[in-house]
C-alpha positions as a printed NumPy array, in Angstrom:
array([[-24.43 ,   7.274, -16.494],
       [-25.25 ,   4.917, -13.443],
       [-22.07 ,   3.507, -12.297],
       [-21.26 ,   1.899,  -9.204],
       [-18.646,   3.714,  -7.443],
       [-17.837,   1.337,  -5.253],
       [-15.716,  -0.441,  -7.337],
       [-13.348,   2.785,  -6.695],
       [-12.778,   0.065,  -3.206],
       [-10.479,  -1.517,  -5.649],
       [ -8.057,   0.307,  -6.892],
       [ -7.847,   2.385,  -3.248],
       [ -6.684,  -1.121,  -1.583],
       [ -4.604,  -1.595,  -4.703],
       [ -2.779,   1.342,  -3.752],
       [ -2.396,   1.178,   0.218],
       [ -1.198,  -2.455,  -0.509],
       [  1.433,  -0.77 ,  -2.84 ],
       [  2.165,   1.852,  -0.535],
       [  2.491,  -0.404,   2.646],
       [  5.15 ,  -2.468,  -0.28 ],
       [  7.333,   0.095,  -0.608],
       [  7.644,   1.539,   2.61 ],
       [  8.246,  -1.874,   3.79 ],
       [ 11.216,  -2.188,   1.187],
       [ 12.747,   1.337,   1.682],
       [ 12.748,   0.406,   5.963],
       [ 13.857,  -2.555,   5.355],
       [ 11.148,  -4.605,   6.921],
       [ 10.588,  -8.438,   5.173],
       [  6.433,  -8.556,   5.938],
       [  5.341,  -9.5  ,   2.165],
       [  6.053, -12.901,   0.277],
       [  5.472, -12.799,  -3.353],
       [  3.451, -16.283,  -3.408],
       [  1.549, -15.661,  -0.357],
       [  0.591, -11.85 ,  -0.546],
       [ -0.838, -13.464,  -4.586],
       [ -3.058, -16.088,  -2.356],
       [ -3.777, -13.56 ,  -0.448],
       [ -5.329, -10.859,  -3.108],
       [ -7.065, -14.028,  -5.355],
       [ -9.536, -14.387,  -1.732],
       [-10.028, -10.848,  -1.987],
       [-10.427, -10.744,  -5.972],
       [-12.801, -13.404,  -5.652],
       [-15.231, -12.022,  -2.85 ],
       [-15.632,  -9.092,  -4.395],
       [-16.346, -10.747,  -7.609],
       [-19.11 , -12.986,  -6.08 ],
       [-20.483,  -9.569,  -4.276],
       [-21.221,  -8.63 ,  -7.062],
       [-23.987, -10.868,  -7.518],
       [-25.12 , -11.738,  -3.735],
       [-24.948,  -8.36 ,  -2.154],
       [-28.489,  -7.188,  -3.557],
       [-30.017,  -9.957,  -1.767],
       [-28.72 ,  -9.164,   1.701],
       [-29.944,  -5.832,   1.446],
       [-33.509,  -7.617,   0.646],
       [-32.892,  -9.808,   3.252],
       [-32.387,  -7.295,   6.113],
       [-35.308,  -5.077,   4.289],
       [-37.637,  -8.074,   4.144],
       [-37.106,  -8.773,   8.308],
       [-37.492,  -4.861,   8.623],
       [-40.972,  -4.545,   7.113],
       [-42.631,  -8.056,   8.1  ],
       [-40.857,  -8.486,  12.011],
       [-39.196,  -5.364,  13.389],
       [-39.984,  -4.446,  17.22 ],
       [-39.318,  -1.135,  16.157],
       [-39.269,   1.415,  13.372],
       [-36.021,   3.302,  14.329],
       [-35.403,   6.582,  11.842],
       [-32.065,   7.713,  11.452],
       [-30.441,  10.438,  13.653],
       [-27.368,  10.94 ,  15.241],
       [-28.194,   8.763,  18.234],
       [-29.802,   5.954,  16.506],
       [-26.171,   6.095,  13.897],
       [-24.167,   5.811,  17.023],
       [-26.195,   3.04 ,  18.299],
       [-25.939,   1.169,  15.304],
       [-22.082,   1.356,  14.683],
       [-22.161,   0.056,  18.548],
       [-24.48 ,  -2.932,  17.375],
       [-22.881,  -3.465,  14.232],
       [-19.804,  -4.339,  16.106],
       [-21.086,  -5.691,  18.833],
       [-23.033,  -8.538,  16.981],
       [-19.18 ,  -8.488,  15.122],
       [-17.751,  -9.493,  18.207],
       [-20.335, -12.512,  18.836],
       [-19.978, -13.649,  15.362],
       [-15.864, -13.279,  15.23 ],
       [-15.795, -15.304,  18.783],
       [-18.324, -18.277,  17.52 ],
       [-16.063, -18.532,  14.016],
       [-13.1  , -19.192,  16.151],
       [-15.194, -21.486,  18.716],
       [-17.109, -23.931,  16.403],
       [-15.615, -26.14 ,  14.183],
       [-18.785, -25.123,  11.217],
       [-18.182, -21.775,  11.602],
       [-14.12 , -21.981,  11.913],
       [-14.648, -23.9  ,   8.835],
       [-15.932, -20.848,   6.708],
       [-13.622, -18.196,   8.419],
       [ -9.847, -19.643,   8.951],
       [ -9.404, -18.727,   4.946],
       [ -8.821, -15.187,   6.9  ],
       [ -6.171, -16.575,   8.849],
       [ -4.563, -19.185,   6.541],
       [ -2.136, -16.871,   5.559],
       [  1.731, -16.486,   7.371],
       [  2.024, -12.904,   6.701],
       [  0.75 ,  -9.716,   8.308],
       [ -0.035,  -6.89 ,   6.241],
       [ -2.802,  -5.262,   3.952],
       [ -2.701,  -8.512,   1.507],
       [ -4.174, -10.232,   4.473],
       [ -7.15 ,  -7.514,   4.73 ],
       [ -8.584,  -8.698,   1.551],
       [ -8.696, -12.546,   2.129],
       [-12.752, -12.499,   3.169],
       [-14.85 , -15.319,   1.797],
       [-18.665, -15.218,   0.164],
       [-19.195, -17.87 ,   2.933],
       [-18.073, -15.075,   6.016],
       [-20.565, -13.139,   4.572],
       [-22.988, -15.403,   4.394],
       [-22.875, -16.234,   8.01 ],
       [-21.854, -12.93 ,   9.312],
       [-25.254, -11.398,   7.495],
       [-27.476, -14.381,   9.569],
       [-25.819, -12.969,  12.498],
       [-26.838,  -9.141,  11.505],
       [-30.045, -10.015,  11.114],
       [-30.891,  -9.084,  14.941],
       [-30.62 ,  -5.267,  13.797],
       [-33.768,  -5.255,  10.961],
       [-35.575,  -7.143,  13.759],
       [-34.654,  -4.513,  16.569],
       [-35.914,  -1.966,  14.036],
       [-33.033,  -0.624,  11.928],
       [-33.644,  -0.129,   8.725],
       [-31.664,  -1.751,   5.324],
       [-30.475,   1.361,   3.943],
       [-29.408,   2.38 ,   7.504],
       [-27.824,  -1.25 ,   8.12 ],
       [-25.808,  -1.468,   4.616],
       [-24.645,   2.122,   4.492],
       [-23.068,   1.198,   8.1  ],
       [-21.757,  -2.155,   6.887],
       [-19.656,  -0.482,   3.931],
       [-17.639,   1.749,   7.108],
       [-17.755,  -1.194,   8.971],
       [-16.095,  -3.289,   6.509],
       [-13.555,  -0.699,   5.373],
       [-11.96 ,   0.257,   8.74 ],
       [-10.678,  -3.78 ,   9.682],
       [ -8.133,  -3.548,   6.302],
       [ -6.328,  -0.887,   7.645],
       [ -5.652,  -2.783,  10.919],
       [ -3.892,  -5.424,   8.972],
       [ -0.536,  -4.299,   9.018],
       [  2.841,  -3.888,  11.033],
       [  4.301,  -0.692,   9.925],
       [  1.879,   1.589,  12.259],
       [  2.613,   0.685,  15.874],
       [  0.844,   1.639,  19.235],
       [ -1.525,   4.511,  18.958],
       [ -1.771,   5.839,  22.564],
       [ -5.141,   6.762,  23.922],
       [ -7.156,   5.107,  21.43 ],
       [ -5.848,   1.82 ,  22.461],
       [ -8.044,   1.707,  24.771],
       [-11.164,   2.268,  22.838],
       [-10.376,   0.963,  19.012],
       [ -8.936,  -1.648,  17.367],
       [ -5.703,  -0.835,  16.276],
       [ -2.979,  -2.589,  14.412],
       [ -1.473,  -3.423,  17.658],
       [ -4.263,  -5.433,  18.822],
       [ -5.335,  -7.06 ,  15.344],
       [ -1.559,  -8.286,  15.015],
       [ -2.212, -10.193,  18.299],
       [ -5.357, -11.766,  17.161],
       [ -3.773, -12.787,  14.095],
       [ -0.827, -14.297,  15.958],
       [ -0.624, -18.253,  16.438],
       [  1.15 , -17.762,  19.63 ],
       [  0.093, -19.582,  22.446],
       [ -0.557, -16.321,  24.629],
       [ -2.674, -14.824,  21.931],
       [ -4.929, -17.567,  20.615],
       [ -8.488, -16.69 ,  20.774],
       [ -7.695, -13.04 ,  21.495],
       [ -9.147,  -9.419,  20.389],
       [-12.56 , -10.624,  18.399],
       [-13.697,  -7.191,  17.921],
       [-13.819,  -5.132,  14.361],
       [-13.708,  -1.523,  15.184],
       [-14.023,  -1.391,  19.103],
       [-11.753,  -3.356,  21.619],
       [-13.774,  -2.534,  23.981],
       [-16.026,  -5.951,  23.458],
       [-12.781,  -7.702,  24.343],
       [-12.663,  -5.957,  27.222],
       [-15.408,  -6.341,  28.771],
       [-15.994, -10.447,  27.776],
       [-12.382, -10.784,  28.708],
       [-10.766, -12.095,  25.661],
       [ -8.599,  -8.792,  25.511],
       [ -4.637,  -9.5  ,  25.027],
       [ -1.763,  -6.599,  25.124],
       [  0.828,  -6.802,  21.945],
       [  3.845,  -7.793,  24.636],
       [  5.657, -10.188,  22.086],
       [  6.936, -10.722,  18.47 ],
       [  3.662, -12.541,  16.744],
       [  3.902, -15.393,  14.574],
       [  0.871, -15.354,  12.247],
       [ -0.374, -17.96 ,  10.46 ],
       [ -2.689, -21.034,  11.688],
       [ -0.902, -23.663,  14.861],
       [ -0.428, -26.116,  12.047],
       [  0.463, -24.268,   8.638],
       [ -1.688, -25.598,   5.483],
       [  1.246, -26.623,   2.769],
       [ -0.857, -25.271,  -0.28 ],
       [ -1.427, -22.019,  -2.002],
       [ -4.239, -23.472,  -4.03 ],
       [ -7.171, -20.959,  -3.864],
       [ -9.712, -23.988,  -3.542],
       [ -7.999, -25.695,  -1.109],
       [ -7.268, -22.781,   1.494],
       [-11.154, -22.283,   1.135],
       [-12.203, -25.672,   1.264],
       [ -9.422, -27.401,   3.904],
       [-11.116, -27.469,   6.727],
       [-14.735, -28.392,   5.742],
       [-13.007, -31.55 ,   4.514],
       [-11.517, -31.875,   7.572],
       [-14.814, -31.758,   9.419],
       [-16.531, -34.102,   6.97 ],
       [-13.717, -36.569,   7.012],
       [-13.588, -36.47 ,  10.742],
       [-17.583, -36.744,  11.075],
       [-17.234, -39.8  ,   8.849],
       [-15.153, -41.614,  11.314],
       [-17.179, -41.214,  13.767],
       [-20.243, -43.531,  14.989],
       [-23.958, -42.01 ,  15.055],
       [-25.476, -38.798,  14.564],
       [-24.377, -36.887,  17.897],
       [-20.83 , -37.76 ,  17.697],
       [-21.135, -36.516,  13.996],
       [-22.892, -33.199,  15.062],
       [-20.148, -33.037,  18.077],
       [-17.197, -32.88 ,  15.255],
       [-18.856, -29.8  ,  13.49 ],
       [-20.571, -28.153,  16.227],
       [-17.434, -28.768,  18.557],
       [-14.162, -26.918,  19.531],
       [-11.194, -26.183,  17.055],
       [ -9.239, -26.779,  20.203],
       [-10.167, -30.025,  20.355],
       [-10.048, -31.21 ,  16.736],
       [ -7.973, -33.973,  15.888],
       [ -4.627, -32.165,  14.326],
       [ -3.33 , -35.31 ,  12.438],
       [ -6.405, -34.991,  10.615],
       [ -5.189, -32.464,   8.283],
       [ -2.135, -34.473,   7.272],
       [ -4.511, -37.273,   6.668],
       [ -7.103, -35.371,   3.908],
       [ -3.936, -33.939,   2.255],
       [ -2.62 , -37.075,   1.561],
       [ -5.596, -38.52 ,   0.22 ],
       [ -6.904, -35.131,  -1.589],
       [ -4.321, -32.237,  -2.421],
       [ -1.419, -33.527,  -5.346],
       [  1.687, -33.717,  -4.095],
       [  2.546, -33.886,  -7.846],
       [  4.529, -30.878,  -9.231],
       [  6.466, -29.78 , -12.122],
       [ 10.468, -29.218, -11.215],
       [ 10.874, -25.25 , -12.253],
       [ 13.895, -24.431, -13.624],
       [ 12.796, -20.765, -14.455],
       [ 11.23 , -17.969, -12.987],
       [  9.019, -16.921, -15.617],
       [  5.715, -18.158, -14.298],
       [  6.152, -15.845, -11.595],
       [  5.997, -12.989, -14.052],
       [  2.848, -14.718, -16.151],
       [  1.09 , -14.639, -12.715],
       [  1.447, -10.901, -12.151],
       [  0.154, -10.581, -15.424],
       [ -2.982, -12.632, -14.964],
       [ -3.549, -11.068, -11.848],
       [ -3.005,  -7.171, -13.588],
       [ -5.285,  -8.342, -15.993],
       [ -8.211,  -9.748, -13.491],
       [ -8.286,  -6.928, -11.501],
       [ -8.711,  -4.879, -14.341],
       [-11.308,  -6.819, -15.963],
       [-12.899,  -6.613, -12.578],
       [-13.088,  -3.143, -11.7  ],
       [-14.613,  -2.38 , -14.818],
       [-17.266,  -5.104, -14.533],
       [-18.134,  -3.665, -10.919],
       [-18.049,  -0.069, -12.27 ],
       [-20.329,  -0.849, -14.986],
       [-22.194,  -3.296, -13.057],
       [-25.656,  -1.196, -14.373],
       [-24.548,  -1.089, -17.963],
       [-23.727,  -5.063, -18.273],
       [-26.544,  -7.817, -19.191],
       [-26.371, -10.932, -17.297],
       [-24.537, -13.162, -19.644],
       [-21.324, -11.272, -19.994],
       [-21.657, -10.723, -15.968],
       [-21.313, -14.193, -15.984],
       [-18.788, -15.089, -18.163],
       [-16.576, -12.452, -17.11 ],
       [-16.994, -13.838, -13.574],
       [-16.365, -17.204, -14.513],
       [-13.264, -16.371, -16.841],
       [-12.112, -14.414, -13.467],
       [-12.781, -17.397, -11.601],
       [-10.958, -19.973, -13.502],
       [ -8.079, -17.169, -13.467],
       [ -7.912, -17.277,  -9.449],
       [ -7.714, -20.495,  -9.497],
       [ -5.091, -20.855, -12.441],
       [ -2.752, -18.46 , -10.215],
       [ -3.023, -20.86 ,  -7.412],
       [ -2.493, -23.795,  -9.305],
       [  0.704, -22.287, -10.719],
       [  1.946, -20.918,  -7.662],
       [  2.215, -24.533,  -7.104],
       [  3.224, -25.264,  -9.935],
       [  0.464, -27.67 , -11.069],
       [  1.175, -29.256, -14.352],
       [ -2.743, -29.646, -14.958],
       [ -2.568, -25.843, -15.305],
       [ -2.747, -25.815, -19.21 ],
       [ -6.421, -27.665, -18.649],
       [ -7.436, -24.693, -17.163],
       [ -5.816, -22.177, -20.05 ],
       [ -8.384, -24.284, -22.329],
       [-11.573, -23.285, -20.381],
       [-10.525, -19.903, -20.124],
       [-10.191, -19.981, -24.188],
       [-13.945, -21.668, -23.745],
       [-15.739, -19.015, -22.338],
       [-13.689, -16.381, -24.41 ],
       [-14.581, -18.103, -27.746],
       [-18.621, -18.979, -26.308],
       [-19.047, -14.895, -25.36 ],
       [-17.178, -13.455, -28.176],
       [-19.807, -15.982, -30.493],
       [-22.646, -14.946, -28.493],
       [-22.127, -11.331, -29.509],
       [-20.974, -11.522, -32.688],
       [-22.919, -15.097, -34.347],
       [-21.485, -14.665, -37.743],
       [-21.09 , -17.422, -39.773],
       [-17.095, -16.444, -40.167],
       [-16.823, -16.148, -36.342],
       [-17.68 , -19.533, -35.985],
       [-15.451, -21.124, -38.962],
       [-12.571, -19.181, -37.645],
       [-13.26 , -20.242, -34.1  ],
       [-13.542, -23.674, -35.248],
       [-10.275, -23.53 , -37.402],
       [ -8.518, -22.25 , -34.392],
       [-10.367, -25.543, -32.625],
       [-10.139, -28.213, -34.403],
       [ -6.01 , -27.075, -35.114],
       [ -5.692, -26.633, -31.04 ],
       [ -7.467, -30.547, -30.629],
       [ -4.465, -31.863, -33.565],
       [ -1.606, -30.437, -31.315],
       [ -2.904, -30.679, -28.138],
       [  0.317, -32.413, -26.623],
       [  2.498, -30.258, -28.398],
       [  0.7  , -27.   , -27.589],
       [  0.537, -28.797, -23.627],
       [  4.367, -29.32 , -23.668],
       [  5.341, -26.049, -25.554],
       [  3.033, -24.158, -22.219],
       [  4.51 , -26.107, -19.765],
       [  8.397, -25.304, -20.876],
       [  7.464, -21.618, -21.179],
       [  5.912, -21.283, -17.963],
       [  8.15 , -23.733, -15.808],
       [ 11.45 , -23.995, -18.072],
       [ 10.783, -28.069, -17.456],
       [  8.014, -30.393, -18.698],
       [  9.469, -33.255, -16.538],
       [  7.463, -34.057, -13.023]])
């Protein structure tokens, strides 16, 4: 059977993040938060879920610059290995330092560093839209002549060794301070301290740092998070905050360079108030008033439940058609976002439970187009549409213990 082993990546992280949890709770050290380290995993959830589908074409992408425009044709030894982990991080480095030094690209990687906690939770919060970019930046390597098997097999180490540097249970590690990244030196770039901003771009060598002088010792207690802390868990707008920013901001201004100087400028320089402004005018400030913990439990079920359902989609990536690919990604979708939203505790949560049923009742009748699936699914319809504001209400007192606003 053809399986994709990679998915394996998910329970592995699954189980360092548990790990790094209980030795945290046994020393005594307060580094997770239940509704953050949640945010945190639904990024992570959801990149790999849209990897699924996208990371075929980067490899066809690399392979297609390889064949048509390489300088070279560079075969793989032990040389040309250690010259492309060298590369590979080096054109890291480049890309890390632009995301934190133009608005654009800012926009696409802060959802890394949206989060106010430090620890293997925080590893996982990558975006489709990082690895969009970060690939254009690869690129150089098929057109210096390394090949696409060479360049992905490389990217897999590359992209496993930065989640184990998210964390502040291993401290200093001596000699290779000077040579890796370490924990140490991730913590600092992480930090929103004033000393540390713009610090320590590099992935798996510090030595980039180094050498462009953007290298910063761990010499003080960091505070992570961003300078000015987004006041939402919703998985759509932790990606999406800052794009809106830069639109919103371009808006304002008068002709086309002014425009292109809000997203093509600084970070440093971008308006702060700006942020209050868009979440006034687009992020609900409308809540439900809990009166129970429950929901809290119903979201580590969810999330049990999507991660399941998505290791075995990756695993038997080979083995699954297209259509339940997609529905099973959407369904995991709408369930990222319905752990936000009730993290929040969004009363237009219940909207969501209803296009969840959607795509359950559309693939289950796509399979099985029997003339008694559909009257039963459009008994259980049709009876759902009568009671709709009962059903609503009923949902919203189990979850939140309160239906008032």
């Amino acid at each position: 059977m053809n399986l994709n082993y990679m998915a394996l990546a998910v329970p592995v992280f699954l189980f360092f993040i548990g790990l790094e949890y209980l030795i945290a709770k046994r020393t005594g050290k307060k580094i997770f938060n239940f509704t953050s380290s949640i945010a945190n995993m639904n990024v992570g959830v959801a990149e790999r879920l849209i990897d699924l589908f996208t990371a075929g074409s980067f490899y066809f992408f690399y392979d297609y610059l390889h064949k048509h425009y390489a300088m070279f044709n560079i075969k793989p030894t032990i040389l040309t290995w250690i010259a492309l982990i060298l590369a590979t991080d080096l054109v890291w480095y480049w890309y890390h330092r632009a995301g934190h030094k133009v608005n654009l690209f800012w926009g696409f990687h802060v959802v890394h560093h949206t989060s106010d906690e430090f620890n293997y939770t925080a590893g996982t919060r990558i975006t489709v839209f990082q690895a969009v970019v970060r690939t254009l930046f690869w690129s150089v390597l098929p057109l210096v002549g390394f090949p696409a098997s060479m360049i992905t097999t490389m990217l897999i180490v590359h992209g496993l060794y930065p989640f184990f540097t998210h964390t502040q249970l291993i401290g200093k590690l001596g000699i290779l301070e000077y040579i890796l990244v370490t924990p140490s030196h991730h913590r600092v770039h992480h930090a929103s301290n004033e000393d540390y901003l713009d610090k320590n771009f590099g992935d798996m060598f510090i030595i980039w740092d180094k050498l462009f002088g953007t290298f910063a010792k761990e010499d003080q207690e960091a505070q992570y998070g961003l300078t000015k802390q987004l006041d939402s868990y919703s998985f759509l707008w932790q990606h999406f905050h800052f794009l809106v920013e830069i639109w919103y901001a371009a808006k304002r201004e008068n002709g086309l360079v002014n425009k292109l100087k809000i997203v093509f400028g600084s970070p440093s320089d971008f308006d702060p108030e700006i942020r209050q402004i868009v979440e006034k005018k687009f992020l609900s400030r409308h809540k439900v008033r809990v009166r129970t913990q429950k929901f809290r439990l119903y979201v580590i079920g969810q999330f049990s439940f999507m991660v399941t359902i998505l290791f075995f989609l990756l695993l038997f990536e080979h083995q699954t058609d297209l259509f339940l690919q997609i529905m099973t990604a959407l369904f995991i979708l709408i369930t990222v976002i319905n752990c936000g939203a009730i993290l929040e505790q969004r009363r237009w949560v219940f909207y969501l439970e209803v296009v969840r049923g959607f795509f359950v009742i559309l693939t289950t009748f796509y399979y099985f187009p029997h003339p008694t699936t559909f009257a039963v699914f459009a008994i259980l319809t049709i009876s759902s549409l009568a009671y709709f504001s009962t059903l609503q209400k009923q949902y919203l007192n189990t979850l939140y213990g309160s239906q008032s606003a």
